[in-house]
C-alpha positions, 0 to 999 in steps of 0.5 A: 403760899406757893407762887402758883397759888398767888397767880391763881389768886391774881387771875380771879382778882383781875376778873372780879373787877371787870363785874363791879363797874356800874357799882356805887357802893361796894361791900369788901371783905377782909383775908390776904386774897382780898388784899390782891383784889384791893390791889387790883382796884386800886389800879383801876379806875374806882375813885368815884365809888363808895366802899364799905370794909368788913374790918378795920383791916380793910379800912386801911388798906382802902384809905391808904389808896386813895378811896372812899371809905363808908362806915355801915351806919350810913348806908341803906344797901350795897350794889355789890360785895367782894370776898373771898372764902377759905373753903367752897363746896360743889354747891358753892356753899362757903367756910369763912372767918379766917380773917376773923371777920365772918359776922362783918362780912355776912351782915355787908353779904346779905345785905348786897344786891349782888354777892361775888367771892374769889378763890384759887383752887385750892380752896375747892372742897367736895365737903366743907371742913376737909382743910380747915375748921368753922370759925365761930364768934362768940361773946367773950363772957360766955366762952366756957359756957358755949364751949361747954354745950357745944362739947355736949352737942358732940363738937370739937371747938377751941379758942383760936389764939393769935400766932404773931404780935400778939399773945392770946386769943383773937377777937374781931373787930366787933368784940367777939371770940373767935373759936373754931369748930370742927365740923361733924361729917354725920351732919347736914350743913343746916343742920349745923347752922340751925344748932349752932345759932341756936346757943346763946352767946353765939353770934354767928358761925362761918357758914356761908350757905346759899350766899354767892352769885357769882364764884370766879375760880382762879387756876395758874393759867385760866379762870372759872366764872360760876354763877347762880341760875337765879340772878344771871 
């Protein structure tokens, strides 16, 4: 990743937390841009906050800078949730799950009174999947079967495998495969959405639609705040 792109992701971190003061509890989600946010917060003055991580990951990172980490079960409904997102449309719909944990991090997203996510502009696309695929989770007992039926629904999807440390295919902190899809030009984002939770052994896909409040773009030397019409 090329330096520009680490500044552009530092400027929309460093603008994120200037939203989340009045927060008790904060959802996070998982990915290296989330990992410069944490960074941010550590720095800031946050130790009386509640945070819920959306992986083990991000768990650790947490605790290793001193803050209060809550598992799921036992919080009713979070202030705020901080993300970022590997592709954002013109309508600020999302691709997400590069970190694997796209069924984590949309359960703490709908269930969050406010939902902020932080890109670089390179993560803005005119049509979700020009740069990278859909992230799908799927039970791993059912894998040739979902990828059966998705073959016979027209979609190209394979087993993402690990690259590093690891051999094999990856699963999320909550026991699913992850497999990726690529998605079809000829079909609406809902479309998808609704075919693709309709297969059983799917258990969620990385489409993130109509799901953010607040989108903080970070440039090499300036940031975009956009917000929904519908909370600000």
């Amino acid at each position: 990743m090329s330096n520009d792109f680490e500044k552009a992701k530092a400027s929309a971190a460093k603008e994120a937390i200037k939203y989340i003061g009045g927060s008790k509890t904060i959802g996070i989600g998982t990915g290296s841009t989330v990992g410069i946010l944490l960074k941010e917060i550590r720095g800031g003055n946050f130790l009386d906050k509640v945070f819920v991580p959306s992986s083990l990951e991000t768990a650790l990172i947490l605790s290793s800078y001193g803050l209060s980490v809550a598992n799921p079960i036992s919080v009713k409904k979070l202030d705020v949730y901080l993300d970022s997102a590997d592709e954002v449309d013109q309508n600020m719909n999302m691709i997400k799950g590069g970190g694997a944990a796209l069924t984590m991090e949309k359960i703490l997203a709908h269930f969050s009174k406010k939902r902020i996510f932080i890109v670089d502009y390179s993560k803005l696309v005119k049509r979700l999947g020009e740069k990278t695929p859909l992230p799908i989770e799927v039970i791993p007992q059912f894998t040739s079967m979902v990828l059966e039926e998705l073959r016979e629904k027209g979609y190209k999807a394979a087993v993402r495998t690990m690259s590093k440390a690891k051999y094999g295919p990856v699963i999320s902190d909550l026991g699913g495969l992850i497999v990726d899809v690529t998605l079809p030009k000829e079909k609406e984002l809902t479309e998808v959405e609704k075919e693709l939770k309709s297969i059983p052994g799917i258990v969620e896909t990385g489409l993130f639609l109509n799901m953010v409040d607040m989108l903080i773009v970070g440039w090499e030397n300036k940031v975009e705040v956009l917000k929904s019409s519908f909370l600000y």
